[in-house]
C-alpha angles and dihedrals in degrees: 000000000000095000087041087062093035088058096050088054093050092053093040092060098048097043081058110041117109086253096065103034079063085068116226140350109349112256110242133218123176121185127196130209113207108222095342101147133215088276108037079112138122083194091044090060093262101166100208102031119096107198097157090164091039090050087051102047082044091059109027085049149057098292111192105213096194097036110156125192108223096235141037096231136039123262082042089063097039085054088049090055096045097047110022083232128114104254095245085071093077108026095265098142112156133335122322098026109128118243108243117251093223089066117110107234133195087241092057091049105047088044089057094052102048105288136130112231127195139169123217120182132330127041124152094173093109138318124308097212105116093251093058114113084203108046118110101276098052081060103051103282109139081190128022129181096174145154122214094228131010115316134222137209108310102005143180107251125176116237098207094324106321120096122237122174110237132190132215138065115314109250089027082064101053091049090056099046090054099049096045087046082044087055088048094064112037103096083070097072089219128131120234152193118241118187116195116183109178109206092217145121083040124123130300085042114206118166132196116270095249089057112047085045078074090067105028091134085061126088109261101256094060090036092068088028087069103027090067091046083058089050091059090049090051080043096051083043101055086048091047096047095037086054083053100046090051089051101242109106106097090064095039119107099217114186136182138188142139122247095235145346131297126310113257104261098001111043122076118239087183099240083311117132110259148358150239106346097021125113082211112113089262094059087046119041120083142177119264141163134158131204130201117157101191097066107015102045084157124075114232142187122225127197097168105117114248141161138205098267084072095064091079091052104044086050090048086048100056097043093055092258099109096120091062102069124104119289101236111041133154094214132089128203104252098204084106103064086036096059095048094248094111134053103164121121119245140240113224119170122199131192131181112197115216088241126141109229125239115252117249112192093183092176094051089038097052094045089045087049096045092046088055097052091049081051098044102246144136126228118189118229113259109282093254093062089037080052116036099107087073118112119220120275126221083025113251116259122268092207092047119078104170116201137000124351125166132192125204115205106180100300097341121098120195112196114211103192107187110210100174142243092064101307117121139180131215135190136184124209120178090212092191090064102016107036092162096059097233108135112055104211086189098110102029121119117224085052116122101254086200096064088057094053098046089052100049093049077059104047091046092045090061088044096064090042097055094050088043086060087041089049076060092249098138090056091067 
């Protein structure tokens, strides 16, 4: 009788937790900010930003104090979201690199469990011509209205391959897409995935009228800097608000992060060393935040450090799919430091590849694309996206680890700079006293050897790993 009872309870009390009452597996939205920097904040102090709906999400949410982006430069960090991998892994270098299409995404995943997915702007992880191995829809994407590199004011996306000429203010733009695409699908009673990547505040920056008269007491450069910074705001607004007005907010996962740290001499990196492709703290730490009602009423504040190829497992996490994720991956779910059930410091490893990118001119390469169609011709995708299912060769060195890799140990960060020709340099930064990086402890002392030690046989472990998954050995 007791566990009869016990039972009952227990069923009482799901059936009516906020959770449940939201019926079914949350809705997500991520949105991606393209070069917003640690402080490209209102809520971060910023004197000149106003980011009224940013500020709001920031403080009424779950706000990660210590949020990295894997990678110092964009296409990197959009591979680590979509995969949970460090970009390495798959060959995702710098800008430009394809993602491979034997890679297992979250789209992929979600899709094949019941889930709408759909792209919405930027996304730089191969072309989005049809013949493309690499393009949205290869990855798990059911609709896709994407650009292959970051986007302007009225731009040529391509609606599932095919190019059509838009109007309207960038991320406006990609707001609207998704929710229109949101309202498409809704009869169906099925959760999605809606990925919306704003191509701002990436360079040349040229904001909507509305938004740089904000900041007309500002030099130019600054005054389109942070009116497109405010575009993305009205953009994450309009997201935000339209989520509320259809009634499925409280049971919508809505993240937000930036791909990389702060633009060199207009971004802020908050008092952090470095900037945009640096694996510095500056290059590094981004804003994030994530919002879900149903089953976070509360707002938090999370100092845990985490980067962004945390955000597929903890999804995957949260829907019950966890299991179907890839095998080797360098994230972690974070529901457990969220939810107060976990206080240990984290390991996170970086590496930045002394690779050139591959130049990704979105605007030529839309028109080009859009001419041909009114012509009747077809124009193949560029040779890395017709080829990026191809696997090194010769296969890449597992005692070589070319560039710049980095390994967080709690609140110590061990800096591995690789200058060739055998010759390596390593630094020490104790981030919980010395965020900025500005005193190596490397050489001093009194300093536990050990640590080092420790620390390095890490680092280098998850190096050869890395290079063992790039080599295509997770894939057999």
């Amino acid at each position: 009788m007791k566990v009869l009872i016990f039972l009952l309870i227990s069923w009482a009390i799901q059936a009516y937790s906020p959770l449940c009452m939201a019926q079914g597996k949350p809705n997500i939205v991520l949105v991606m900010a393209d070069d917003q920097g640690l402080g490209d904040m209102g809520y971060m102090g910023h004197p000149n930003l106003h980011t009224p709906h940013f500020d709001a999400a920031a403080g009424q949410g779950i706000r990660f104090d210590a949020f990295y982006a894997a990678a110092p430069v964009c296409s990197p960090t959009r591979a680590s979201v979509m995969t949970g991998r460090h970009p390495n892994r798959m060959g995702v270098f710098k800008w430009g690199y394809p993602i491979r299409p034997q890679e297992i995404t979250l789209a992929e995943v979600l899709q094949q469990n019941g889930y709408h997915t759909g792209h919405f702007g930027k996304w730089h992880l191969g072309s989005v011509r049809p013949d493309s191995l690499s393009h949205p829809g290869k990855n798990g994407f059911d609709f896709w209205v994407s650009a292959p590199n970051f986007y302007d004011n009225d731009p040529i996306l391509s609606h599932e391959g095919r190019a059509i000429a838009h109007k309207g203010e960038s991320s406006m733009l990609a707001s609207e897409l998704a929710l229109r695409w949101i309202d498409s699908i809704q009869n169906d009673h099925q959760p999605f995935l809606a990925v919306v990547w704003f191509g701002s505040p990436h360079a040349p920056h040229r904001s909507a009228p509305e938004d740089a008269e904000l900041y007309k007491d500002q030099p130019d450069h600054l005054k389109h800097f942070f009116g497109e910074i405010t575009g993305m705001d009205r953009a994450f607004g309009l997201l935000r608000d339209g989520l509320r007005s259809r009634g499925i907010s409280e049971n919508t996962i809505l993240w937000y992060c930036s791909d990389n740290g702060a633009l060199p001499k207009v971004g802020s990196n908050h008092g952090l060393r470095g900037y945009k492709a640096s694996v510095y703290e500056g290059g590094l730490r981004v804003p994030a935040w994530l919002e879900w009602p149903a089953r976070y009423p509360k707002p938090s504040l999370i100092r845990a450090r985490c980067h962004t190829s945390d955000i597929l497992p903890t999804l995957l996490d949260w829907v019950g799919l966890i299991e179907k994720s890839p095998a080797v991956l360098d994230g972690r779910s974070l529901v457990p430091w969220i939810e107060g059930r976990m206080s240990e410091s984290r390991q996170l490893g970086f590496w930045d590849m002394p690779a050139k990118g591959i130049s990704t001119p979105s605007a030529a390469w839309m028109k080009q694309l859009l001419e041909a169609q009114v012509l009747g011709q077809l124009i193949e995708a560029d040779e890395h996206s017709l080829r990026s299912d191809k696997l090194p060769s010769p296969p890449y060195r597992v005692d070589s680890f070319p560039g710049h890799a980095a390994w967080i140990d709690g609140d110590w960060k061990l800096h591995r700079k690789d200058q060739g020709q055998g010759r390596v340099i390593w630094e020490l930064y104790d981030l919980k006293k010395d965020p900025a990086e500005s005193h190596d402890l490397i050489a001093e002392s009194d300093f536990s050897s050990r640590r080092i030690e420790r620390m390095r046989q890490a680092l280098e472990r998850w190096l050869a790993s890395v290079v063992h998954s790039l080599n295509g050995g997770d894939y057999f």
